[in-house]
LOVEXPA-929091 format. One line per field, with one value per residue: residue number from 1; y, z, x of N, C-alpha, C in turn. Coordinates in Angstrom, 1 decimal. Each point is the difference from the previous one (the first is absolute). Layout:
REM residues N
num = NUM,...
n.c2 = Y,...
n.c3 = Z,...
n.c1 = X,...
ca.c2 = Y,...
ca.c3 = Z,...
ca.c1 = X,...
c.c2 = Y,...
c.c3 = Z,...
c.c1 = X,...
This chain:
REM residues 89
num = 1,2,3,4,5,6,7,8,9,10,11,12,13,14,15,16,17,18,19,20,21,22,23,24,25,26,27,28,29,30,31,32,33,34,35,36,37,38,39,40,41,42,43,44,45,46,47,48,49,50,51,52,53,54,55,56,57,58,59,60,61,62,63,64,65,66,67,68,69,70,71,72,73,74,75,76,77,78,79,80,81,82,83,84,85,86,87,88,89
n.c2 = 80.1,0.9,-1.4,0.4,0.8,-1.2,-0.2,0.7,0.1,-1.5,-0.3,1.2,-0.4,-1.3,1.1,1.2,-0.8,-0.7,-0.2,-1.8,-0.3,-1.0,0.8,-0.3,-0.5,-0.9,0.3,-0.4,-0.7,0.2,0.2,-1.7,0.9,-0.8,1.0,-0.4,1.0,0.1,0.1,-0.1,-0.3,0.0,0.1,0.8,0.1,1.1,-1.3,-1.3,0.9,0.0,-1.5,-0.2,0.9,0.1,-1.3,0.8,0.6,-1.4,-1.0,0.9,-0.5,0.9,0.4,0.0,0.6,0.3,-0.6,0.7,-0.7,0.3,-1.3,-0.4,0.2,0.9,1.3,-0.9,-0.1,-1.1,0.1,0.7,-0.3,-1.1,-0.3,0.3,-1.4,-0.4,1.0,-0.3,-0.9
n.c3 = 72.3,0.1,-0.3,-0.5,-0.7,-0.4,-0.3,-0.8,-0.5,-0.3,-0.5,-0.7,-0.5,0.0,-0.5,-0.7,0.0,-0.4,-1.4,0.0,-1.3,0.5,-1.0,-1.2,0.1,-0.9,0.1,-1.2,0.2,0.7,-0.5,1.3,0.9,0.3,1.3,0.4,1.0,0.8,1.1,0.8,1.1,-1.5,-0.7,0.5,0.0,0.6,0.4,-0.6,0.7,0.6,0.1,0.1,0.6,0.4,-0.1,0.5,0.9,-0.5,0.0,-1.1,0.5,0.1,0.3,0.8,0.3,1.0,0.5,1.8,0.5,1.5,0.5,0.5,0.3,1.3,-0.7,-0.4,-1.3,-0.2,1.4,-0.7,-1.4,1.1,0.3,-1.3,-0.8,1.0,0.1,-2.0,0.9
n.c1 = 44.5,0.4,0.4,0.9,-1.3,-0.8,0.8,0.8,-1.1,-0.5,1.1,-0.1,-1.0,0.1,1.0,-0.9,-0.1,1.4,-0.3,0.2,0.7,-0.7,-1.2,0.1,-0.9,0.7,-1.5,0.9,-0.9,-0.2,1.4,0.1,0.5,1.0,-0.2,0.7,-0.3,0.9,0.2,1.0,-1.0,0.7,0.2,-0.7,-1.1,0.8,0.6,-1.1,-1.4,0.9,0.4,-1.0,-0.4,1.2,-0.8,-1.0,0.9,0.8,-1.1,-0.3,-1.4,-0.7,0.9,-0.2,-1.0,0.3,0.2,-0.1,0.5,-0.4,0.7,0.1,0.7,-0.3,-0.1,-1.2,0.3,-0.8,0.5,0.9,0.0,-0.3,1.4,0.7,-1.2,0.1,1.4,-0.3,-0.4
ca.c2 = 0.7,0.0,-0.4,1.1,1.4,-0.3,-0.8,1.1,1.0,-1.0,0.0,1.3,0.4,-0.6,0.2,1.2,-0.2,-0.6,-1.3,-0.5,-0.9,-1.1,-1.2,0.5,-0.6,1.3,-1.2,0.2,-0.6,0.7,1.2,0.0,0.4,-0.3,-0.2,-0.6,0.4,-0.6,0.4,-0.5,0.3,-0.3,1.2,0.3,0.8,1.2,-0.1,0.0,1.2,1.1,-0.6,0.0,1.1,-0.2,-0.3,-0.2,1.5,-0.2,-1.3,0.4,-0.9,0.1,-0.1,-1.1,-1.2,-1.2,-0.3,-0.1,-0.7,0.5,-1.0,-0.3,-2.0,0.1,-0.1,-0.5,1.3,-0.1,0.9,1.4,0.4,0.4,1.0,1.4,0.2,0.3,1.0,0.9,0.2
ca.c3 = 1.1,0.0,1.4,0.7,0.7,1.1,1.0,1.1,0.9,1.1,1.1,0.5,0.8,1.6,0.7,0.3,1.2,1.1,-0.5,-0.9,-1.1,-0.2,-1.1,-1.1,-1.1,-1.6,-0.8,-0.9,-1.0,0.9,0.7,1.3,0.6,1.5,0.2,1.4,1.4,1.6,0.7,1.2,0.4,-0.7,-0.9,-0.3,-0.9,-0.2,-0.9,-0.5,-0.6,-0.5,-1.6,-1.4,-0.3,-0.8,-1.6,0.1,-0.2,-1.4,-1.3,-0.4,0.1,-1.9,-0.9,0.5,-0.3,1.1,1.5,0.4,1.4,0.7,1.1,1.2,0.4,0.8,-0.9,-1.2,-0.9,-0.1,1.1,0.5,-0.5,0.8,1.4,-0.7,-0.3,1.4,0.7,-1.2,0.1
ca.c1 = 0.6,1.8,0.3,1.3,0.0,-1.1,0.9,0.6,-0.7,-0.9,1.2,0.4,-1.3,-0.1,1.3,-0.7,-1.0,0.9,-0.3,0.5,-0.5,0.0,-0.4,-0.6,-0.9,-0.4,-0.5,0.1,-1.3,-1.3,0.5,-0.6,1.1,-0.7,1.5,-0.2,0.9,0.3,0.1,0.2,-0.6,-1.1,-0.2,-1.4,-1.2,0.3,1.2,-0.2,-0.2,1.1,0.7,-1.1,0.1,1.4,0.3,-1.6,0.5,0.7,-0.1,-1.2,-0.3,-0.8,1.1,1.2,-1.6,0.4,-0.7,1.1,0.4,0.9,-0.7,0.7,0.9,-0.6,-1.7,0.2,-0.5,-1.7,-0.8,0.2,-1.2,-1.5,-0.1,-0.4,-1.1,-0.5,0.2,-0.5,-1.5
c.c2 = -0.5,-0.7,0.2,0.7,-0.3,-0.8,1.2,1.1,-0.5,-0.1,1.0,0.5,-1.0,-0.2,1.1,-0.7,-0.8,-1.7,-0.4,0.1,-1.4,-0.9,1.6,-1.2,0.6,-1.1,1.1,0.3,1.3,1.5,0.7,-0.1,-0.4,0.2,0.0,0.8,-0.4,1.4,-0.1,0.2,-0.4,1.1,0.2,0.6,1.2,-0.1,-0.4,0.7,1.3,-0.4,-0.1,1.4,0.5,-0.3,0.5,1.5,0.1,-0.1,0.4,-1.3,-0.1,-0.1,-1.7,-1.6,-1.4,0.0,-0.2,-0.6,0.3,-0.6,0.1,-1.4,-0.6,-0.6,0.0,1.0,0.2,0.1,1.2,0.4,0.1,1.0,1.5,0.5,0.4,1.1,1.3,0.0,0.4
c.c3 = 0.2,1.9,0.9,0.8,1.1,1.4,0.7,0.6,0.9,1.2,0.9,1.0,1.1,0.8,1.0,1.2,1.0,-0.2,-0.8,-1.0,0.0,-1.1,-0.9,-1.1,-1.4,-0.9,-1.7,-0.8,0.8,0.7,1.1,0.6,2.0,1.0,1.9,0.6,0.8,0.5,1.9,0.4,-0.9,-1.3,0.2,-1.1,-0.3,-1.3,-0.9,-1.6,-0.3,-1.1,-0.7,-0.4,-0.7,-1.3,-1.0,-1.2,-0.9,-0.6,-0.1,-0.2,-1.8,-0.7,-0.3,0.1,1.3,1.3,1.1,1.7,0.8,1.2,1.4,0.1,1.0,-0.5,-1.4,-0.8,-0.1,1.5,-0.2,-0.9,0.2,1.2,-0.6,-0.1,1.4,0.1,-0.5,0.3,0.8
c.c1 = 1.4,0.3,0.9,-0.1,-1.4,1.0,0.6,-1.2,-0.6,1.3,0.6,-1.3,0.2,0.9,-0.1,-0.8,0.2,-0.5,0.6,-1.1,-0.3,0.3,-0.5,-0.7,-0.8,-1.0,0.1,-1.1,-0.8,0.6,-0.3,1.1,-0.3,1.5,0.0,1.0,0.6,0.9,0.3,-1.3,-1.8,-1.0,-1.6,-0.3,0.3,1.5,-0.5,-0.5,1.1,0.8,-1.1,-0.1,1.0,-0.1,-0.8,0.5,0.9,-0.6,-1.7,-0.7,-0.8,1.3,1.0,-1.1,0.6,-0.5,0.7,-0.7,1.1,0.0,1.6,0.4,-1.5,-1.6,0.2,-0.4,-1.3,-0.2,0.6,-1.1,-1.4,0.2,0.0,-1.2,-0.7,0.1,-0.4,-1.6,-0.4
Protein backbone atom coordinates (compact mmCIF):
# COMPACT_ATOMS: atom_id res chain seq x y z
CA UNK A 1 0.00 0.00 0.00
CA UNK A 2 1.32 3.24 -1.19
CA UNK A 3 1.67 5.37 2.19
CA UNK A 4 1.42 8.70 0.65
CA UNK A 5 -1.60 8.42 -0.57
CA UNK A 6 -3.03 6.45 2.77
CA UNK A 7 -1.81 9.57 4.60
CA UNK A 8 -3.40 12.22 2.36
CA UNK A 9 -6.91 10.51 2.21
CA UNK A 10 -6.85 9.47 6.06
CA UNK A 11 -5.88 13.31 6.41
CA UNK A 12 -8.14 14.93 3.87
CA UNK A 13 -10.98 12.75 5.40
CA UNK A 14 -10.55 13.97 9.08
CA UNK A 15 -10.29 17.34 7.90
CA UNK A 16 -13.70 16.68 6.20
CA UNK A 17 -14.99 16.21 9.47
CA UNK A 18 -13.36 19.04 11.28
CA UNK A 19 -10.55 16.49 12.77
CA UNK A 20 -7.23 16.34 13.36
CA UNK A 21 -4.93 13.58 12.38
CA UNK A 22 -3.27 12.53 15.46
CA UNK A 23 -1.12 9.52 14.87
CA UNK A 24 -1.01 7.12 11.94
CA UNK A 25 0.53 3.68 13.16
CA UNK A 26 1.88 1.21 10.15
CA UNK A 27 2.71 -2.39 11.54
CA UNK A 28 4.90 -3.48 8.31
CA UNK A 29 4.81 -7.24 9.04
CA UNK A 30 0.89 -7.54 9.55
CA UNK A 31 -0.32 -4.55 7.22
CA UNK A 32 -2.20 -3.35 10.37
CA UNK A 33 -2.92 0.16 9.94
CA UNK A 34 -4.16 2.12 13.39
CA UNK A 35 -4.92 5.92 13.34
CA UNK A 36 -6.13 8.28 16.14
CA UNK A 37 -8.50 11.43 15.84
CA UNK A 38 -8.95 14.64 17.87
CA UNK A 39 -10.95 17.10 17.52
CA UNK A 40 -12.03 20.45 19.89
CA UNK A 41 -14.66 19.09 21.78
CA UNK A 42 -13.42 15.53 21.09
CA UNK A 43 -13.82 13.33 17.81
CA UNK A 44 -16.72 10.69 18.17
CA UNK A 45 -17.78 7.65 16.62
CA UNK A 46 -19.43 9.21 13.67
CA UNK A 47 -15.83 10.80 12.77
CA UNK A 48 -14.41 7.95 13.38
CA UNK A 49 -16.49 5.75 10.99
CA UNK A 50 -16.38 8.46 8.15
CA UNK A 51 -12.36 8.30 7.91
CA UNK A 52 -12.48 4.57 7.85
CA UNK A 53 -14.87 4.52 5.42
CA UNK A 54 -12.82 6.95 3.39
CA UNK A 55 -10.04 4.62 3.15
CA UNK A 56 -12.24 1.67 3.08
CA UNK A 57 -13.42 3.45 -0.43
CA UNK A 58 -9.64 3.71 -1.73
CA UNK A 59 -7.81 0.88 -0.55
CA UNK A 60 -9.55 -2.48 -1.79
CA UNK A 61 -9.19 -4.52 1.14
CA UNK A 62 -8.78 -8.25 -1.00
CA UNK A 63 -6.59 -6.27 -2.88
CA UNK A 64 -4.38 -4.38 -0.82
CA UNK A 65 -4.72 -7.67 1.92
CA UNK A 66 -4.47 -4.99 5.34
CA UNK A 67 -6.31 -4.07 8.30
CA UNK A 68 -7.75 -0.84 9.46
CA UNK A 69 -8.38 1.02 13.04
CA UNK A 70 -10.13 4.18 13.57
CA UNK A 71 -9.78 5.37 17.37
CA UNK A 72 -10.02 8.99 19.03
CA UNK A 73 -7.44 10.74 21.27
CA UNK A 74 -10.65 10.50 23.60
CA UNK A 75 -11.42 6.58 22.83
CA UNK A 76 -9.17 4.17 22.33
CA UNK A 77 -9.16 2.17 19.05
CA UNK A 78 -10.08 -1.30 20.69
CA UNK A 79 -13.34 0.69 22.43
CA UNK A 80 -14.48 2.27 19.20
CA UNK A 81 -14.31 -1.16 17.82
CA UNK A 82 -16.62 -2.69 20.49
CA UNK A 83 -18.74 0.32 20.52
CA UNK A 84 -19.23 -0.39 16.51
CA UNK A 85 -19.73 -4.13 17.34
CA UNK A 86 -22.64 -2.89 19.69
CA UNK A 87 -24.42 -0.63 17.42
CA UNK A 88 -24.10 -3.41 14.23
CA UNK A 89 -26.08 -5.68 16.55
Amino acid sequence: MERQKFEQIASAAAQERGCTLVEILFNDDDNVFELTLDKEGGADLEDCEAVHRAILSAFDRDVEDYSLTVGSAGISAEEADELLKTIKD
